[in-house]
C-alpha positions in Angstrom: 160.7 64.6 166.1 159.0 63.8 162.8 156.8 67.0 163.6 160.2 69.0 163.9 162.0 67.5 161.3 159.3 68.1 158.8 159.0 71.8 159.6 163.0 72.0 158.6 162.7 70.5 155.6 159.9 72.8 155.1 161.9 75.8 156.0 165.0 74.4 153.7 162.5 74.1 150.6 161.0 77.6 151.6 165.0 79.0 151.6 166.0 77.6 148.6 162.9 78.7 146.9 163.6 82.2 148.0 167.3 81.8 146.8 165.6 80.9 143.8 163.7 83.7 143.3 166.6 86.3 143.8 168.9 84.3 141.6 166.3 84.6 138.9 165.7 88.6 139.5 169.5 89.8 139.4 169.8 87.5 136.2 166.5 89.3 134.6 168.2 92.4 136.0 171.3 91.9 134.4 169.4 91.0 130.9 167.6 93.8 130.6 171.0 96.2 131.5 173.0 94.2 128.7 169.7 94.5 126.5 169.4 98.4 127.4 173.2 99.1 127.2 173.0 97.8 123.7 170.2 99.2 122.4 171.7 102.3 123.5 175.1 101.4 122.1 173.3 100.4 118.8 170.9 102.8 118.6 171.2 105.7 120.7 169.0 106.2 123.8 165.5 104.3 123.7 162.5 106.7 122.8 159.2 106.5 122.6 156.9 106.4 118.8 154.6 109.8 119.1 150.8 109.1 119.1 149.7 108.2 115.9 147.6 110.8 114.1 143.6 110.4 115.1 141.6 108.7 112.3 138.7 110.2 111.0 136.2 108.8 109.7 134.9 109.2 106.0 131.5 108.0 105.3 131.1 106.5 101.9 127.3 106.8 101.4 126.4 110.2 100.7 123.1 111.5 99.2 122.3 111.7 95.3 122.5 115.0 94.8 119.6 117.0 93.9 120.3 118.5 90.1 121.0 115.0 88.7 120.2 115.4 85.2 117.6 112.9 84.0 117.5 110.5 81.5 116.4 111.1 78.1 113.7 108.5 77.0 116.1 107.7 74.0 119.0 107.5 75.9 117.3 104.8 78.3 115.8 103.1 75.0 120.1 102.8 74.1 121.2 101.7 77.2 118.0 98.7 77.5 117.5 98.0 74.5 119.7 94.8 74.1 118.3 93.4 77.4 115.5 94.1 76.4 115.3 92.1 73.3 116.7 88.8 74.7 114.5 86.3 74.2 114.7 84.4 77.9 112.1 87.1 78.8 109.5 85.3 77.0 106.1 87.4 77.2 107.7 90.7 78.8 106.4 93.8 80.3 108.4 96.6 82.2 108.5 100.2 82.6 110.7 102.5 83.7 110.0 106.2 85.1 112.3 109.3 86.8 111.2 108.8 90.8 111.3 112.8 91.1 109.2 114.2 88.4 107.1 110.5 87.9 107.7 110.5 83.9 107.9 107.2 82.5 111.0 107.4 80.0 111.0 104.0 78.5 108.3 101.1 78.5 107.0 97.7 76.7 103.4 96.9 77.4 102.8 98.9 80.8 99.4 98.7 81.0 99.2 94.5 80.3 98.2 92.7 83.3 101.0 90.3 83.8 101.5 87.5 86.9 103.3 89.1 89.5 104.0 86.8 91.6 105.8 88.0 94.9 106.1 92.0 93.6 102.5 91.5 94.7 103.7 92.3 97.9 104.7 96.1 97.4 101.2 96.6 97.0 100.6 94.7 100.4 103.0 96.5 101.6 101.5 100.1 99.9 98.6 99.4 101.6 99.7 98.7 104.9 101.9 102.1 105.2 99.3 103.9 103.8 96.6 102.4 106.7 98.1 101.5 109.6 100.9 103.2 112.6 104.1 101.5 111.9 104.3 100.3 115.5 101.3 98.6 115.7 101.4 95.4 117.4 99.5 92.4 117.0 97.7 90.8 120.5 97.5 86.7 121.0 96.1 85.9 124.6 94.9 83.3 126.6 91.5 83.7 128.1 89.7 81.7 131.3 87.6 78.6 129.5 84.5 77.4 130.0 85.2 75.0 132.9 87.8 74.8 135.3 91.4 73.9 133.9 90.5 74.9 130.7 92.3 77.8 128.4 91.4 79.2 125.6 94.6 80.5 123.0 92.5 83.5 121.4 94.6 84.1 118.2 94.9 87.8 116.8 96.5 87.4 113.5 100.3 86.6 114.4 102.1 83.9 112.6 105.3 84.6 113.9 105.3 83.2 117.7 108.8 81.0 118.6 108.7 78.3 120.5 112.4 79.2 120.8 113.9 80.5 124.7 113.6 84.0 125.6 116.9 85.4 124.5 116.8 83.4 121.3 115.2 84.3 117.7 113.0 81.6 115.8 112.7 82.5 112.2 111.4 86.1 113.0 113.6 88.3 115.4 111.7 90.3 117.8 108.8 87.9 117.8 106.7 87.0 121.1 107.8 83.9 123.1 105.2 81.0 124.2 107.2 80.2 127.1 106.0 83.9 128.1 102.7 83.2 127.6 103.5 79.7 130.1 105.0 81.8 132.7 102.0 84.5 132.8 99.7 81.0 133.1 101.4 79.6 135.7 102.2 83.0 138.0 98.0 83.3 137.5 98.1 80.1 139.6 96.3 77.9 137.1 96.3 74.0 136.7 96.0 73.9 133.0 94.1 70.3 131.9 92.9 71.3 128.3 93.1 73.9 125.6 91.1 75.4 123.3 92.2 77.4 119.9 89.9 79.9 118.9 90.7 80.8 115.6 87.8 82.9 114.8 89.2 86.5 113.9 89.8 84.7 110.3 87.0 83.5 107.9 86.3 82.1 104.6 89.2 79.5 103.3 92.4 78.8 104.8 93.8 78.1 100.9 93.6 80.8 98.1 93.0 80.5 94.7 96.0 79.2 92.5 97.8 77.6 95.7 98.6 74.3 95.5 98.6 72.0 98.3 102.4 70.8 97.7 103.2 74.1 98.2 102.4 73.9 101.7 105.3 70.5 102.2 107.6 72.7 99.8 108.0 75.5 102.4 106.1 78.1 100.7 103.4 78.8 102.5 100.5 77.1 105.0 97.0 76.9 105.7 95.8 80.8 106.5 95.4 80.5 110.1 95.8 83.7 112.6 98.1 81.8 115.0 101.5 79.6 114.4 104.7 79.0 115.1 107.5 80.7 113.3 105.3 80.8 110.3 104.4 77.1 110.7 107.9 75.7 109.9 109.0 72.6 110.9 112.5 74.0 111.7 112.1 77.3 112.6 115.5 78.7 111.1 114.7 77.1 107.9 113.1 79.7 105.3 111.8 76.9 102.5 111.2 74.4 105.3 108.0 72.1 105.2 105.4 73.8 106.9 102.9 72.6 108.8 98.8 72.0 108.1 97.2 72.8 110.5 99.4 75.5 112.4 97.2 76.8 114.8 96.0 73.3 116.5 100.1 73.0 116.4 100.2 76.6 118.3 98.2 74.8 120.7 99.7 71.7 121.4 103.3 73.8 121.7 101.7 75.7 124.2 100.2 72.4 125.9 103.7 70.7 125.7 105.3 73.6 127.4 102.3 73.4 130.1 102.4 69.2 130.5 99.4 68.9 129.3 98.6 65.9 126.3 98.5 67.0 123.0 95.0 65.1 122.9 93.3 67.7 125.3 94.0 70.7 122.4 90.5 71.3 120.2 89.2 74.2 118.6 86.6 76.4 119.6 85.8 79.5 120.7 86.2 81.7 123.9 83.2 82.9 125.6 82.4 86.7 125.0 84.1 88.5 127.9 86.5 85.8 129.1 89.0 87.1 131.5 92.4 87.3 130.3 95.2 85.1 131.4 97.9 85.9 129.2 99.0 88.1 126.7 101.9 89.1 124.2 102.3 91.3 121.5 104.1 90.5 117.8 107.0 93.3 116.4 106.0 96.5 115.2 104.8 96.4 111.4 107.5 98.2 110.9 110.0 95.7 111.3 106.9 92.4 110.1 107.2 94.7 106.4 110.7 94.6 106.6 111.0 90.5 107.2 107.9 90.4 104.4 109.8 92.0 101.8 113.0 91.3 102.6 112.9 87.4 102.7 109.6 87.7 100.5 107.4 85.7 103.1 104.2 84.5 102.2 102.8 84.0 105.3 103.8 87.1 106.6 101.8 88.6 103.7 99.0 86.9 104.1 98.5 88.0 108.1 99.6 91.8 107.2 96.9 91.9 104.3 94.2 90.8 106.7 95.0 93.0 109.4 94.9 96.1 106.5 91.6 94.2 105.9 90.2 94.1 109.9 91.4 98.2 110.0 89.1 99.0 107.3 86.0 96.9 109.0 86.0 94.1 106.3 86.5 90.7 107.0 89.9 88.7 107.7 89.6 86.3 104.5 91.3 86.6 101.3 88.4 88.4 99.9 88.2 91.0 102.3 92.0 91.2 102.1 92.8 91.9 98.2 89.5 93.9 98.4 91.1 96.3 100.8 94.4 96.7 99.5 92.7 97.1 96.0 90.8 100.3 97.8 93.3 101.7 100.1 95.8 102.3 96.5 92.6 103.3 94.4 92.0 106.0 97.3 95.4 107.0 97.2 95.4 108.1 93.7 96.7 104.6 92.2 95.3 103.5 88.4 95.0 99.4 88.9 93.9 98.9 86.1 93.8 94.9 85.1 94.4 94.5 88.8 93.4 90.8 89.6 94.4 89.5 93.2 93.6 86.3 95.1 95.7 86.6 97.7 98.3 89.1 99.6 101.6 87.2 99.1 101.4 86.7 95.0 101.7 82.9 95.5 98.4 82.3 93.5 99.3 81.7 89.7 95.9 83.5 88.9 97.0 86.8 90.3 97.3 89.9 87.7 98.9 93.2 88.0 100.4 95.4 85.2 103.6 96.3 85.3 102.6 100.4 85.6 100.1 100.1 88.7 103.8 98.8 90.3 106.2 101.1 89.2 103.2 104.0 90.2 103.5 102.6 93.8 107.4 102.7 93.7 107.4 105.8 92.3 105.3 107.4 94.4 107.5 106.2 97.9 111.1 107.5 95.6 109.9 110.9 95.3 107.4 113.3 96.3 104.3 111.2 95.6 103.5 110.3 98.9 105.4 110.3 101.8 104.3 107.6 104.0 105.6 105.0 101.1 109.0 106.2 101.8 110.2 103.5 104.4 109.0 100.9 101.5 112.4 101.9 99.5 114.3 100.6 103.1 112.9 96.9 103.3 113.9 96.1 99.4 116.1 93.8 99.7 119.9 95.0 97.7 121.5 93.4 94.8 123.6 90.6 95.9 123.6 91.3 99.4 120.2 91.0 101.1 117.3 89.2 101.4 115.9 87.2 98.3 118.3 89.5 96.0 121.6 88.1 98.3 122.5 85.1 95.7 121.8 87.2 92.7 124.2 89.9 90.9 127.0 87.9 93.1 129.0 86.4 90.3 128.7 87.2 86.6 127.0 90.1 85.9 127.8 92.2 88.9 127.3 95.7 87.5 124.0 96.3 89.8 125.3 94.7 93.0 124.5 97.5 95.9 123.1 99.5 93.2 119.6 97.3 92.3 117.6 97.3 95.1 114.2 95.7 94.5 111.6 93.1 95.1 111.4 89.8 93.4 109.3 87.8 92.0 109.1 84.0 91.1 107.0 81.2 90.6 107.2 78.5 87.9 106.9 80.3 84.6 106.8 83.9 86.0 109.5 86.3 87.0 109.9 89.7 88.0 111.7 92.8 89.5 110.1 96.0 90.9 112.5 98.5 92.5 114.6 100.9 91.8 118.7 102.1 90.9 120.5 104.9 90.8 122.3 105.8 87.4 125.9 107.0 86.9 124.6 110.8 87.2 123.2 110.1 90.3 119.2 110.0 89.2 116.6 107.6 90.7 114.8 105.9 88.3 111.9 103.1 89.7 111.5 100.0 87.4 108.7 97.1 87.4 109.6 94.5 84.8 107.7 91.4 84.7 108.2 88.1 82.7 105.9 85.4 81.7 106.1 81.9 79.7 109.7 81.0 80.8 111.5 79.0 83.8 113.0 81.7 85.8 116.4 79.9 85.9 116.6 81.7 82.2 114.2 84.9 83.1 115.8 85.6 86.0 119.4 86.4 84.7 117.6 88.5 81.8 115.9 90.8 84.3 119.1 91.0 86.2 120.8 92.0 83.5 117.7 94.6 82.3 118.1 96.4 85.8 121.8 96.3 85.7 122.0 98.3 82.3 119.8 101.3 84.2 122.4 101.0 86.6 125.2 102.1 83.6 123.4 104.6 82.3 123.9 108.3 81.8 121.3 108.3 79.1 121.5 111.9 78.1 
């Protein structure tokens, strides 16, 4: 009975429901037959809009056309020549030449060798386009030790490894992964029990001349080793964060901590000649290291790029064997650098000397015909106020070269510069490389700014 009585009040709820339901529908029905009749007594009968027109699209960047008129040296001398004179530039040096023809039209000192600072790195940079295939690849592995449980982490020169998940950037994007590295170990069926960082592929001092050890808990730049971990940054999405001192042992403890083994069973050494390999992975392209090197202006990054320019050319991996090869590979290229004095790749050391005109030649050369294999240099300079170590500058105030000014920086204590280039209001190219000395760059900075910036107003004829 309670069986049967439940199924009817079942079946009653299931009616009503239903009754429900078609109540609902003839009142939506008769809605929408009010709503049409009086649209259509309003309004006429109901039609439908026509498709809207396609849109086309209407590129904005177009190319500067080839019979720009250039400059007239006097008419460059007009538009600079109140930047020029301001006295936040302190001990000042520039030049300014046409990229097509290579005529310098207006310069102050070119030929004095002046601290560069980070516009060092266009001729790291130079040097590297001009020597090595823009997709080559730099090799870390992991090699068989000497006794059974042991690895050896052979570094090859990359400082950009993440410790980050696959699928997720550290501080470079497109950098290898160590947790790659863990799963090649482990598929090789190995039960890891120590670790050994061979470091060798780098000699001579892990500290340049004119570093200074704070520089290293400022975020500027670490020991020279040819392994670490996003650049040896304690946070690895952090540009300026503290980096580490010894960032290859810290390569090697990451890797042990991913493996469970102690931190204490990571030493250095070196693997046995003809070690079978475990592991491997391979950094990004140069291509795209040049582009995070001059973009963010990245020391460490330098530093690794300049020695592997060095190892191509058979000389050493050390900062001597670096700023000797990049000194050659320009000189061969037809490059005067004269008064060129380099300690190191990144322009870090406050010892290192380059005239402003052995720059704007390199700049030059890569804007017009010169030499083509410069070219993708113009690319990785970072633009006025939007990119890169340019993004916070030309932003407020004096915005008259924002996405005009595209150029690297440079910056240390009492040194600034600005090596690049801008296009004028007739559409010419015209390269710069102006460089000042004896002042903060919280007051040189805005001066260069504002030096660039009047190139980018002239017509000059």
């Amino acid at each position: 009975m309670g069986s049967l009585a439940g199924r009817h009040r079942r079946n009653m709820r299931i009616l009503f429901a239903s009754v429900v339901v078609v109540v609902l529908a003839m009142a939506a029905v008769l809605v929408v037959a009010v709503t049409a009749h009086n649209a259509s007594a309003g309004r006429g009968e109901l039609t439908i809009a026509p498709e809207p027109a396609p849109i086309t699209a209407a590129p904005q960047v177009t190319p500067v056309p080839d019979d720009a008129p250039m400059p007239t040296a006097q008419g460059i001398a007009a538009a600079v020549g109140p930047a020029a004179a301001n006295p936040d530039l302190g001990k000042f040096s520039g030049t300014v030449a046409d990229a097509v023809t290579g005529q310098v039209l207006w310069s102050v000192n070119p030929q004095t060798p002046m601290t560069p600072a980070s516009t060092t790195k266009v001729l790291t940079a130079g040097s590297a386009l001009l020597a090595l295939p823009s997709d080559r690849r730099v090799t870390t592995k992991v090699v068989q030790g000497a006794t059974p449980g042991e690895i050896v982490l052979v570094a090859g020169g990359d400082p950009t490894l993440t410790a980050k998940p696959v699928g997720e950037n550290g501080y470079y994007p497109g950098a290898a992964h160590i947790s790659q590295l863990v799963d090649q170990i482990r598929n090789a069926g190995i039960q890891v029990t120590s670790i050994v960082v061979d470091t060798s592929i780098y000699s001579g001092d892990t500290m340049a001349q004119g570093w200074f050890p704070t520089d290293v808990g400022a975020g500027f730049i670490t020991p020279t080793e040819p392994i670490m971990i996003d650049g040896g940054r304690a946070d690895p999405l952090v540009d300026e964060s503290p980096r580490s001192a010894t960032p290859a042992l810290d390569a090697g403890r990451t890797l042990a901590g991913a493996l469970g083994v102690a931190p204490s069973a990571v030493t250095s050494g070196v693997a046995a000649p003809g070690a079978a390999t475990v592991a491997s992975v391979q950094s990004a392209p140069l291509r795209d290291r040049l582009r995070q090197m001059m973009e963010h202006s990245d020391n460490v990054l330098a530093e690794a790029i300049g020695r592997e320019v060095a190892m191509n050319a058979g000389a050493e991996a050390s900062f001597d064997g670096a700023v000797a090869t990049i000194g050659q590979t320009l000189t061969a290229a037809g490059f005067d650098l004269s008064g060129f004095t380099l300690h190191d790749a990144s322009g870090l050391s406050v010892d290192d000397r380059i005239a402003p005109h052995t720059l704007d030649q390199v700049l030059t050369a890569a804007a017009g015909d010169g030499n083509p294999a410069l070219r993708p240099m113009l690319d990785y300079l970072p633009v006025a106020g939007a990119t890169g170590s340019l993004s916070d500058r030309y932003a407020s105030g004096n915005r008259t070269g924002a996405g005009w000014v595209r150029a690297k920086t440079g910056t240390l204590s009492t040194a600034s510069a600005l090596a690049g280039y801008v296009v004028d209001q007739n559409g010419r190219v015209l390269t710069f490389a102006l460089m000042s000395n004896d002042r903060p760059p919280e007051v040189s900075r805005p001066a260069l700014d504002a030096l660039a910036a009047a190139l980018r107003t002239c017509g000059c004829q």
